[in-house]
Structures are given as structure tokens and as C-alpha cells.
C-alpha positions in Angstrom: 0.0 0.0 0.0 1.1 3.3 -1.4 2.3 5.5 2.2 3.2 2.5 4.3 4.6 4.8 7.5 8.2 3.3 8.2 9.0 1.3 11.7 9.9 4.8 13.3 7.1 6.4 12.2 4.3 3.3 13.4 6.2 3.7 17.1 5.0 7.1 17.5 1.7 6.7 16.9 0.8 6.7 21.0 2.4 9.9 20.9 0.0 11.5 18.5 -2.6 9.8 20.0 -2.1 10.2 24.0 -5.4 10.5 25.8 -3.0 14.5 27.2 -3.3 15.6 23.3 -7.1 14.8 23.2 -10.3 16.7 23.5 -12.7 14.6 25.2 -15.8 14.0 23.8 -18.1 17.0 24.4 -21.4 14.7 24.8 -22.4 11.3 24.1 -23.7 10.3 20.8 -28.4 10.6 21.4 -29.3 7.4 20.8 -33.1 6.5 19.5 -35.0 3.8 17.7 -37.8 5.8 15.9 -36.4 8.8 14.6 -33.7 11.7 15.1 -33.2 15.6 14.4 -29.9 17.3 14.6 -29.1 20.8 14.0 -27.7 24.0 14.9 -30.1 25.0 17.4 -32.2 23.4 19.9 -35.5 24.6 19.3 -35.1 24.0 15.3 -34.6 20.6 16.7 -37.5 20.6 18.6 -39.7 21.7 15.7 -38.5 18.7 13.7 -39.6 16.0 16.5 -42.8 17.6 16.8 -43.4 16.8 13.1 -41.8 12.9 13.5 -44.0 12.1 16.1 -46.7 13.0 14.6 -46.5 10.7 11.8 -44.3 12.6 8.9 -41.5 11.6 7.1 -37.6 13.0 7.4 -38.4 15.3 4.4 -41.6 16.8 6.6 -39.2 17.6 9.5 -36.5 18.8 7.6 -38.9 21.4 6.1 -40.0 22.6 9.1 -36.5 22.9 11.2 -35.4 24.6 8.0 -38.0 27.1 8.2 -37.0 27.5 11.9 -33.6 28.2 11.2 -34.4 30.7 8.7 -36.1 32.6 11.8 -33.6 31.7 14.9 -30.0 31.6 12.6 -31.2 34.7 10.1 -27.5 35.5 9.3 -27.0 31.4 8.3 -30.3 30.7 6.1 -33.4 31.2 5.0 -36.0 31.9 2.3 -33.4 34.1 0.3 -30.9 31.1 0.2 -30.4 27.6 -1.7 -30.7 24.8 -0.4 -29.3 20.9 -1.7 -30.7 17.6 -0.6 -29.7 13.9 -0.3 -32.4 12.0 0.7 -32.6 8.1 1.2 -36.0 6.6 0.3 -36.7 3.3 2.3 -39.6 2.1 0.3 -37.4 2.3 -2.9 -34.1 1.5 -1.5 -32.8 4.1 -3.6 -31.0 7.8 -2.7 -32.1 11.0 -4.4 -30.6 14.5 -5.2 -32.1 17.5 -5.1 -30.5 20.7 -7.2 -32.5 23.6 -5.5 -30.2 26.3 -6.2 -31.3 29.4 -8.0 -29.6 31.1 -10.9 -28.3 34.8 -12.2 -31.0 37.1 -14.1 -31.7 37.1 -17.4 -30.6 40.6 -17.7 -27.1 40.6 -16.3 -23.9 39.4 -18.1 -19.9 40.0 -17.8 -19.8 43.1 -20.5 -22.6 44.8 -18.2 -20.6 44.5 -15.1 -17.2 44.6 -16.8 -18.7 48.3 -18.0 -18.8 49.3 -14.0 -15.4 48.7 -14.0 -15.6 45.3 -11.7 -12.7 42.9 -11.8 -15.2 41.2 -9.7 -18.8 40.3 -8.5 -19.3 42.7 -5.3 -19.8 40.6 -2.3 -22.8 42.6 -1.1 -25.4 44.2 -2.6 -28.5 44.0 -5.3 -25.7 42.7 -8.0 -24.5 39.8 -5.9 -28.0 38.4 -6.1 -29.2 34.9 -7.8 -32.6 33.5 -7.8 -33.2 31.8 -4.3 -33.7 28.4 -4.3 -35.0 27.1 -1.1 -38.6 27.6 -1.6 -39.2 25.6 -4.7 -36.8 23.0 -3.3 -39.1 22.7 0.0 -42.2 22.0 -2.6 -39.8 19.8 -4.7 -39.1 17.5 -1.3 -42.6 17.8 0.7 -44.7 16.7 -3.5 -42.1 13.5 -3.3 -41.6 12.7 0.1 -43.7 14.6 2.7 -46.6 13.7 3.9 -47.6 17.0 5.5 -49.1 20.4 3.9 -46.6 22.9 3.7 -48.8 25.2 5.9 -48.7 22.5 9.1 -45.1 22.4 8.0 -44.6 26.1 8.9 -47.1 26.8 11.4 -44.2 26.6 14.2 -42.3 29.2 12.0 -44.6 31.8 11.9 -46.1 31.3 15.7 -42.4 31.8 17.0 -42.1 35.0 14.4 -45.0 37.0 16.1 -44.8 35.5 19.7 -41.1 35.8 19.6 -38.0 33.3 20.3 -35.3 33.5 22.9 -32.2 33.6 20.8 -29.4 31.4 22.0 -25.7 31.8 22.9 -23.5 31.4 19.7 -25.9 32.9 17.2 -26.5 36.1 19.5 -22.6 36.6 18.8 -23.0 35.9 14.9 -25.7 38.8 15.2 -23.0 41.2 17.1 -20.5 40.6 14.5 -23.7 42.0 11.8 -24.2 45.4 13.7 -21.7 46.8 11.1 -24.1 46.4 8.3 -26.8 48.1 9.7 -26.1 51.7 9.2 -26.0 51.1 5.3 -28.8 48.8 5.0 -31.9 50.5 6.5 -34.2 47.5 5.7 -32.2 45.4 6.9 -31.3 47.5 10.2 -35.4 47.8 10.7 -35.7 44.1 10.4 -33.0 42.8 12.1 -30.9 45.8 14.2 -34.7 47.7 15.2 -33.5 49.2 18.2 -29.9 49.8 16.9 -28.5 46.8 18.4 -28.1 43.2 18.0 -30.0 41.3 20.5 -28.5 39.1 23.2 -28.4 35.8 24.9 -31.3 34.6 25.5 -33.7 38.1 24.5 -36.8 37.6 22.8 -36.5 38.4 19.1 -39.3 39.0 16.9 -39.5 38.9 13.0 -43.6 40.0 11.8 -42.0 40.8 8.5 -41.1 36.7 8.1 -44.1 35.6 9.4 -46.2 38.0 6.9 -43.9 35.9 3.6 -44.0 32.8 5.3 -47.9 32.6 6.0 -48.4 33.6 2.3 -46.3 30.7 1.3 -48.6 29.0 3.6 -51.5 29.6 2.2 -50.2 30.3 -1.6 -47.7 27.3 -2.0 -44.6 28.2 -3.4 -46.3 30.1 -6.4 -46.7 33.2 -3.3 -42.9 33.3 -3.7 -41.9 33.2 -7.4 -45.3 34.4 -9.1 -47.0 36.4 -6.2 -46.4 39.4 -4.0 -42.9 37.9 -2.6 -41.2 37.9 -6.2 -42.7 41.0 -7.1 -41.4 43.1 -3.8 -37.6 41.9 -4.5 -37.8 42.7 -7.8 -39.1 46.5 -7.3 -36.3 46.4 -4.9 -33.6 45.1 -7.6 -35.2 47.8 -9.8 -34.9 51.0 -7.4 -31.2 49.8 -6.4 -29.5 49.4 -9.4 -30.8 45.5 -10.1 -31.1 43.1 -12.8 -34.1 40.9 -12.0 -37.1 40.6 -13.7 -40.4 38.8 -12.8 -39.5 36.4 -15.8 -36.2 34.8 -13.9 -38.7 34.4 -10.7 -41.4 32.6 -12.6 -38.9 30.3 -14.7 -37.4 29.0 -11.6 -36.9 25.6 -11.5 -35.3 23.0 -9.4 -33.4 19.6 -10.7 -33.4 16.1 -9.1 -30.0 15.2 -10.2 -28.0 11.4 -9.5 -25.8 11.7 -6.3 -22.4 10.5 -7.2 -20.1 8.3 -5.4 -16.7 6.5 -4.3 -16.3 4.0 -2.3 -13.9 4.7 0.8 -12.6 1.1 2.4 -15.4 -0.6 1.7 -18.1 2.2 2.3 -19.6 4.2 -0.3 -19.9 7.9 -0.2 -22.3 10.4 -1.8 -22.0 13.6 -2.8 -23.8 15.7 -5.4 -22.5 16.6 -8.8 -21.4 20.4 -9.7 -22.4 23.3 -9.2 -21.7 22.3 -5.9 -18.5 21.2 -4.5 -19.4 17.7 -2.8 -16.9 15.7 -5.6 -13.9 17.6 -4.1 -14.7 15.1 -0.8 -14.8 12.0 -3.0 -11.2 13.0 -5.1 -9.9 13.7 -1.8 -10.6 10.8 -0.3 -9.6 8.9 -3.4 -6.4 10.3 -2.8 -6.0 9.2 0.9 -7.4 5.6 0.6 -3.9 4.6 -0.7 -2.2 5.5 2.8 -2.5 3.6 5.8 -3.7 6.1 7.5 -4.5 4.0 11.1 -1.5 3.6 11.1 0.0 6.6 11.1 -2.1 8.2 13.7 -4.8 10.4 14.2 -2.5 13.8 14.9 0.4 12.6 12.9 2.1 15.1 10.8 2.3 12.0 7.9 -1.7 12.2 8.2 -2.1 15.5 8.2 0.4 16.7 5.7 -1.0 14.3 3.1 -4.8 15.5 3.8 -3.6 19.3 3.5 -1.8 18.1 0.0 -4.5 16.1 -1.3 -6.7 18.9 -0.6 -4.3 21.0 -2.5 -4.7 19.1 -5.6 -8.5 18.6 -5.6 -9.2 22.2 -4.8 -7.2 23.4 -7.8 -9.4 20.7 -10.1 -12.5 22.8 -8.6 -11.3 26.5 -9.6 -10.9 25.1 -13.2 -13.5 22.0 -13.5 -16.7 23.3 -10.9 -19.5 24.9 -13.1 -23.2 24.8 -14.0 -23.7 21.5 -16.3 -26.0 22.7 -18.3 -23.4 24.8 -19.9 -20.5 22.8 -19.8 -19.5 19.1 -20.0 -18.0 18.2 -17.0 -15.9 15.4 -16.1 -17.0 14.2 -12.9 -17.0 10.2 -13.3 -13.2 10.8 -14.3 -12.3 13.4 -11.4 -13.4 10.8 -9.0 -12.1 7.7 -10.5 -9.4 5.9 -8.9 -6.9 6.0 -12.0 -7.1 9.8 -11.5 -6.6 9.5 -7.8 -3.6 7.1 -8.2 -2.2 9.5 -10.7 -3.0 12.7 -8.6 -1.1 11.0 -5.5 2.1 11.0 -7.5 2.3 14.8 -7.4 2.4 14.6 -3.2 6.0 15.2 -2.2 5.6 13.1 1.7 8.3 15.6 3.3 7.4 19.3 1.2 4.3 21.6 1.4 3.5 22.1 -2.1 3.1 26.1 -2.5 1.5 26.3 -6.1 -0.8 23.5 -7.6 -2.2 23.5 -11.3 -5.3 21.4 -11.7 -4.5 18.2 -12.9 -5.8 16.7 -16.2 -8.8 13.8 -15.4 -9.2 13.2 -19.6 -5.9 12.5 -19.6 -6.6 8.5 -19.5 -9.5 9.1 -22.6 -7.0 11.4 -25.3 -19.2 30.8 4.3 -22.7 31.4 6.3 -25.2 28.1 5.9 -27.2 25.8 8.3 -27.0 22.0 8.0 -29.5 19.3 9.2 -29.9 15.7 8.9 -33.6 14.0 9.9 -33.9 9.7 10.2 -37.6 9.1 10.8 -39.1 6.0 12.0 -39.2 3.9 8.7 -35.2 5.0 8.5 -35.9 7.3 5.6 -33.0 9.7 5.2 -32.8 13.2 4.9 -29.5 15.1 4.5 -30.3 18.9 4.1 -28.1 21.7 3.7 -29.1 25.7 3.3 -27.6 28.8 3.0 -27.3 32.7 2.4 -23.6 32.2 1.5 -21.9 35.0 3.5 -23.2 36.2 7.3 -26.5 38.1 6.2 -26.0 37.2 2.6 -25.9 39.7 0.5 -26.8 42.0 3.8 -30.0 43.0 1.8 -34.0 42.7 2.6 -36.4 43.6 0.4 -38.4 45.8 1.2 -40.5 44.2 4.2 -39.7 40.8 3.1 -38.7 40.1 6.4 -35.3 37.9 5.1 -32.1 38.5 3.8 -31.3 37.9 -0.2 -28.4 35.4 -0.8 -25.2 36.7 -2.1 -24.4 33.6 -3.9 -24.2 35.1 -7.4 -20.6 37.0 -6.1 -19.7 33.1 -6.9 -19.5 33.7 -10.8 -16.2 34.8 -11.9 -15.9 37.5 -15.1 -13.2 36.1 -16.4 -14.2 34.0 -19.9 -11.5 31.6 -19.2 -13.5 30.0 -16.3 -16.1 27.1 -16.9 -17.8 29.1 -13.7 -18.1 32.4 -15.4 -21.2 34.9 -15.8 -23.9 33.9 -18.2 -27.2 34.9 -18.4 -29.8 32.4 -16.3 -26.5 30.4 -15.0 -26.1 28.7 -11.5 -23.4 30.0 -9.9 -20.8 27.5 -8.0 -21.7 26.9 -4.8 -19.9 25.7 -1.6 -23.1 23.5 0.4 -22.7 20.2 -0.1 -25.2 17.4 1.6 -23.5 14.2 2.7 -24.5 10.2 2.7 -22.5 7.1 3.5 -24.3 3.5 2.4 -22.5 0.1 3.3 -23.5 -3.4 1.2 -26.8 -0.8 -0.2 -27.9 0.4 3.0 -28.1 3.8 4.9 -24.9 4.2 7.6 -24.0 7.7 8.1 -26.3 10.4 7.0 -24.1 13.8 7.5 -22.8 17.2 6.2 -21.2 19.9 7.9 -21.1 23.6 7.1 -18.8 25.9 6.6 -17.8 27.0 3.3 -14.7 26.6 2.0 -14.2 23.8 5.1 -17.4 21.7 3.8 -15.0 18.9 2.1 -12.2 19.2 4.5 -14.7 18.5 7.0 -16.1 16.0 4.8 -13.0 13.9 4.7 -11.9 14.5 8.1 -15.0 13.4 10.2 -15.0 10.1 7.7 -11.3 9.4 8.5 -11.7 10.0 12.5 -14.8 7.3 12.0 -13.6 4.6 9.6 -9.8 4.7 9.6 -9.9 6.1 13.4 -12.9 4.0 15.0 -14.2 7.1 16.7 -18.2 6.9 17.2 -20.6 9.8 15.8 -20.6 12.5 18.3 -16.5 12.2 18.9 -15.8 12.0 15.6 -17.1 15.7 14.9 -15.6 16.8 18.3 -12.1 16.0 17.3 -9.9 18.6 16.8 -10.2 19.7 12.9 -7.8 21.5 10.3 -8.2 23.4 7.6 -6.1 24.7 4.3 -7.2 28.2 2.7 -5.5 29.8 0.3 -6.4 27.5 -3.1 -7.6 29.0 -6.3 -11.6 29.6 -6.4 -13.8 28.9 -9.0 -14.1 32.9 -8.9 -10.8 33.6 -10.2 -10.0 35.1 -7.1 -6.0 34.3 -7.3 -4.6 32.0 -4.8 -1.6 32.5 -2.1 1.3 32.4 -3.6 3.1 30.9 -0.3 0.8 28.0 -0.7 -2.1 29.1 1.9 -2.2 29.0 5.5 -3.3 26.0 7.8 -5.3 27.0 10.6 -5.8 24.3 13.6 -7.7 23.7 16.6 -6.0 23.7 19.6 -6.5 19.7 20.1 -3.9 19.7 17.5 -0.3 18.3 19.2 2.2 20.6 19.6 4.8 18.3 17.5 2.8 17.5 14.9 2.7 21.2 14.1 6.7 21.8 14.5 7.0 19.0 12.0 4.4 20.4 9.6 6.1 23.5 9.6 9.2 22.0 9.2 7.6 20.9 5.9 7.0 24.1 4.5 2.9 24.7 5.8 2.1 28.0 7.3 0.1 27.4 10.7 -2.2 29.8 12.4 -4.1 28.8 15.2 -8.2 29.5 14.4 -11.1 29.8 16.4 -14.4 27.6 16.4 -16.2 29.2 13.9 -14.0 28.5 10.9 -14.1 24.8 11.1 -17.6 24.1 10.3 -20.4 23.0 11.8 -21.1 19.1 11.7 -24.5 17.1 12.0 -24.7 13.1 11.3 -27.0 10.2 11.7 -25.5 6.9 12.3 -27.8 3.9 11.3 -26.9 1.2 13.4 -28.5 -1.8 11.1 -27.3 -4.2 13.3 -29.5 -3.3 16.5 -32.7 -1.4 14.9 -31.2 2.0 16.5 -29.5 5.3 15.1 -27.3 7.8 17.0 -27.2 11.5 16.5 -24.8 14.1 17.4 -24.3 17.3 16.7 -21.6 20.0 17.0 -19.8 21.4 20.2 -18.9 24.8 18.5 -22.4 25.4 17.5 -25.8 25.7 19.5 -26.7 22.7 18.2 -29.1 19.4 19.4 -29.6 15.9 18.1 -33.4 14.9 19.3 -34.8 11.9 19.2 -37.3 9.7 20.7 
């Protein structure tokens, strides 16, 4: 096996793994036999039991702890966003993708923005805006897998809107860091800043203005957003600031059910979903690291983690040049995630070097962020892994009007340079960075997860699969362990990279000498906080004893529920 640590390097392995260099598990793994809700805030959570026990399916509950979210974790999510799905059908043994991701108006393309003198899509703002996604992806899921109306589905949502909702530690710090915005955003300071401040730990918070879109949804079905009064107030808003949507790129919305894609890691297959999103970046990375022996080298090793930073290197330069909308390009995703490639992309690691500038490799060569993540198991072990986003902290940092929500700044995604599969075109999906997760073993459910986070999405990806099935660390410990993460790679937006190859910033559970040797290797360590490593959700289906274990992550306000 390509990696085989030498004698020396197999004795030290109790060093890097010393119960001293450890965090200890925050919490044990919630443990159930009907069904399970995790996510990034406890009474999301809650919302989503309410709507297992009484008799709907994982797609019901994930609905209705989105909608939640949308309300407690504004900055994170909401109706302005995307969203993605993987979802495991029991009845048909079969998993599903869902593409619910919105695209750029009809109106804009690079000569108009090139004419403003932009090098690049502004990160805020009207022209940063795509069509949101998330409310024709909830119709999408609840016509093909819910049992529920949408209107019990939201009920919770818009009760907690006009009575009010304690908000909770972390996210009332998220909210602090947004009080900047405020002063140049006056719909967005009424809606969300209305008496000049972000509110604290554990104040009640009201949102009328959400509860107003959400009970037209309600009663209108997701026609209320794209064809009715919601479409038409962010468009007049587009309009009076400088805009490009029309009512035409509301009303053509549409969302895809695409074929999750998949490689199979030591005997256990992971999904992801095609491009625009970012999920096949996991897969080639993990490609990459299956011809290690990994176990062997440790958990904190410097070998480990100097090959995962590399690897990561190489598959995140294949995503600024391959990652694009496929209905305008042919991309090669079977081939970027074949094993040929990975065995050829593994060649370019130098074991004892930090590699400071990667070109994409060539996979034809053989043929010529802010987001909220949430995974639901209901009672007949039906799977949902759901993931939804504004992109940025407050998105684009716009509302509409009285919309009550904050527009998504995904379209700042699009690069204007021609050279890019990812560039601007009219009524294109931009790339995106949310990725859902699911694991099968021998064709059955075992691991339904994601984690948010950006850039960190695959990293974290790869790294909480490693801890479990290289590392034998159980669902809840697996996320707690100390993390890593590389930034500083080419984007699909043209945005160049670091020239000095990126920094790697690491949790503090992170040995001491494993990062001496890394730097001794040539990688530039910083040492990060919480919020830049993600926040993780899973489901473990334990087939063997009828039960499934949740957990959820200690840097977040998050819950696993079950019952």
C-alpha cells in the first residue's frame, strides 16, 4: 500500500494519539429507535420532533427545522438562500438528489458588469443576487416525500415569528459581528438591528415581516414566492437599487433532481452531489488518501495530516478550473473521482514538502461561508441530509423591502473572467460551496451527514469520515475532534490564490509536534477559532441493533433529538 509509514514512524503513533493531546468527547452520541433531528439549534430541533411524532417523514421535519432556522440563525439561512438535498427513500431503497439552487438574471452578463469597471462580482449588494432556491426546493421535497401540507409544516415558524424566540448563545454573537451592516442597510437594520442593536443571549426576538412571507407561502404554495407578492417586492427592490431581476427569472425558476455521485472509501460508499456544488472535491480527496495507511499513522500525525492538507491541494485546484453549472458545460465528474485519476493525482504529493503552487490536474488525460446543515432519520429509516444557506453572514446583507429575510449573495460566486467554466452567463447557476453528505455500506443507509462551513465543507467531509472509519471514533466524537483546515487555493471565482501556498489553521487539540513538523515541511500554521471549522451534523444507522445515534456540534448551539 502506497504510504506505508516506516517502523519509526508506526512507534510514535501513541504519541500522537495520547489520551493528554485529546479533547474529550463534548457529549455522548443521542441514541433513538424511531427517529432523530440534529441541527444547529435546539429549538429547530424541537420543531422537527414535533413533526416525526406525529406521523411525517424526514423530508416533513427537515422542512420545518429549516423554516426555523431561517427565523432563529437569520444570518445562516433562509427563504433568500439555496438549499441541496440527499435523501434516502426506504420504500425504494434508492437515494435521491435534489439541485434547489437558483440562478443569475436574465438581464445581467460579464460586459454589463465589466462596463462598472468590476474585476469582480461585489460581495454585497442588489448585484450579488441569484434566484433563491430554497422555496421551490421545499415543494420539490414535501410533493415527493412529505406527507404533510406545507402550511402545518410552517405553522411553528410563523407562531415563534409573532410571539417571539429566545435567541441562544453562539448565534447572538454571529448577530454582534452584523451590527456593522446596519447603518448602510436600512431595511435590513429595521428588520433585524430595530432598536440599533443586536440582540443578546437569551432576549426575545421578533421577525412580523417573516411571518407576513411565510404565511403567504402557507396559504399560496410556493407560487406566493416566485409568481405572487414575494417575487414582485424583491424585484421593485432590484429595480430602485441598481438590479437586474425581472419577474421572468422568478417565474422560470426551476429545481433539478440530479443522481448523487459516489466513491467508495474502504469498503463504504460515499455520496455527494455533482457540480455546481463542491461535494466531488470530498470523493477526489478521499480517493487520494485511501492509498495510505492512514490508522496507522495516527490520528494527529504530521504524515496524516500533511498528506490531507496536500491532497486537498490538488482537488481544490481541479474545482477553480472543473466546478461549473452543467447545463453549460460538460463536465468530467466520473473521471475526477475515479481511482486511475486518484492514483495518478497521488504521484504529485512530495511526503516531506508543502506544495506552494498547484495546477489542476488533467482527469481526460486517460481518454485522449454562512449556511445551516441538518440531517432527519424518521421512523421507517428514511433519510434526509439537508443543507441551506445565504452564503456569506446576512447574505448579501439585503432585505427587500419588508420581506422580512435576507437575499443570498451567492451570485458573487460567478467569476468574469471568460477563461472559467464558472463564469457569468445569463440564467447560470453559480458554484456553490453547500454540499449534503450520505455514506451506504453493502446498499444500506450508515451515516447520514454534512457539515457547514464554506470553504471547510469537504475538508470536514474527509476529516470526520477518517476519524470514523480509519480512526474507529463513534458519531458524536468523531465531529468533536480537533479539525484543520487549508485556505488559500484557487476559487472557482478567479480570485487568485496564495502564492506561499495558503495557510493551515488548527484547533488547539492539534499536538504541539505535529505542528513543528508540519512547519518543518513548509505549511504556514495559524491557530483559528471555532467558527471557521464548520459546523457538523450526522445520523448513524446502526442496522445491526434497529437504533440510530445523533450528534451534533460542540462549536455550535446545536441538538440531536430523538425519541
Amino acid at each position: 500500500m502506497q504510504g506505508q509509514p516506516s517502523q519509526g514512524q508506526t512507534r510514535q503513533v501513541a504519541e500522537y494519539d495520547r489520551p493528554a493531546k485529546i479533547k474529550h468527547q463534548s457529549r455522548s452520541a443521542v441514541i433513538a429507535s424511531h427517529g432523530i433531528v440534529c441541527t444547529s439549534q435546539p429549538l429547530a430541533a424541537q420543531v422537527g420532533l414535533d413533526v416525526l411524532k406525529a406521523g411525517g417523514t424526514a423530508a416533513d421535519a427537515a422542512i420545518a427545522v429549516d423554516a426555523m432556522m431561517g427565523l432563529v440563525e437569520p444570518m445562516s439561512c433562509g427563504i433568500g438562500g439555496d438549499l441541496f438535498v440527499i435523501y434516502w427513500d426506504n420504500k425504494t431503497q434508492k437515494l435521491y438528489g435534489l439541485n434547489a439552487s437558483g440562478r443569475s438574471p436574465y438581464a445581467v452578463n460579464r460586459d454589463v458588469l465589466k462596463k462598472k469597471g468590476l474585476k469582480f462580482i461585489p460581495g454585497e449588494g442588489v448585484l450579488s443576487w441569484s434566484v433563491p432556491g430554497c422555496v421551490d426546493g421545499w415543494e420539490q421535497l414535501r410533493s415527493r416525500f412529505g406527507t404533510m401540507k406545507l402550511s402545518q409544516l410552517l405553522a411553528p415558524t410563523i407562531q415563534y415569528a409573532e410571539e417571539g424566540f429566545p435567541v441562544s448563545e453562539i448565534i447572538a454573537g454571529y448577530w454582534k459581528m452584523g451590527e456593522r451592516i446596519a447603518p448602510h442597510y436600512p431595511d435590513t437594520a429595521a428588520t433585524y438591528y430595530p432598536n440599533g442593536r443586536a440582540p443578546v443571549t437569551g432576549e426575545l426576538f421578533h421577525n412580523q415581516n417573516l411571518a407576513t412571507s411565510l404565511r403567504a407561502i402557507a396559504e399560496g404554495g410556493r407560487d406566493a414566492y416566485y409568481r405572487g407578492p414575494i417575487a414582485k417586492q424583491i424585484v421593485a427592490y432590484s429595480e430602485a437599487h441598481g438590479g437586474y431581476f425581472s419577474l421572468k427569472d422568478f417565474e422560470d425558476h426551476t429545481s433539478d433532481w440530479v443522481e448523487p455521485v459516489s466513491t467508495k472509501y474502504r469498503g463504504y460508499d460515499v455520496w455527494e452531489l455533482p457540480p455546481n456544488g463542491q461535494g466531488i472535491a470530498a470523493l477526489e480527496i478521499l480517493n487520494i488518501l485511501e492509498g495510505y495507511d492512514l490508522r496507522a499513522m495516527g490520528r494527529h500525525s504530521p504524515d496524516y495530516l500533511h498528506l490531507f492538507i496536500e491532497a486537498k491541494k490538488l482537488a481544490y485546484a481541479d474545482r477553480a478550473k472543473f466546478y461549473s453549472d452543467p447545463a453549460f458545460n460538460k463536465l468530467p465528474v466520473a473521471e475526477l473521482i475515479s481511482k486511475e485519476y486518484a492514483g495518478r493525482q497521488r504521484k504529485r504529493i512530495d511526503p516531506q514538502h508543502a506544495a506552494t503552487a498547484v495546477e489542476p490536474g488533467d482527469p481526460l488525460i486517460a481518454k485522449g461561508g454562512d449556511t445551516i446543515y441538518l440531517c432527519v432519520v424518521d421512523k421507517d429509516r428514511n433519510c434526509c441530509s439537508f443543507i441551506q444557506s445565504n452564503f456569506a453572514g446576512f447574505g448579501s446583507r439585503v432585505v427587500a423591502g419588508n420581506a422580512g429575510f435576507v437575499m443570498q449573495n451567492r451570485g458573487s460566486q460567478f467569476s468574469l473572467d471568460p477563461k472559467y467554466l464558472n463564469t457569468l452567463e445569463p440564467h447560470k447557476r453559480p458554484f456553490h460551496t453547500i454540499i449534503p453528505a450520505m455514506v451506504t455500506k453493502d446498499g444500506k443507509p450508515w451515516l447520514c451527514f454534512g457539515l457547514m462551513g464554506g470553504d471547510m465543507q469537504p475538508q470536514g467531509h474527509v476529516q470526520v469520515l477518517v476519524n470514523m472509519i480509519d480512526f474507529g471514533l463513534n458519531v458524536q466524537a468523531a465531529g468533536d475532534e480537533g479539525r484543520v483546515r487549508h485556505d488559500g487555493s484557487q476559487t472557482p471565482t478567479g480570485r487568485p490564490m496564495d502564492p506561499n501556498g495558503g495557510v493551515v489553521d488548527v484547533e488547539s487539540s492539534i499536538p504541539e509536534t505535529t505542528l513543528d513538523e508540519l512547519t518543518r515541511r513548509g505549511h504556514h500554521i495559524i491557530h483559528g477559532t471555532g467558527d471557521g471549522f464548520g459546523g457538523y451534523q450526522a445520523i448513524w444507522i446502526d442496522q445491526e441493533h434497529g437504533t440510530i445515534q445523533g450528534a451534533t456540534e460542540p462549536r455550535k448551539d446545536g441538538a440531536a433529538v430523538g425519541y
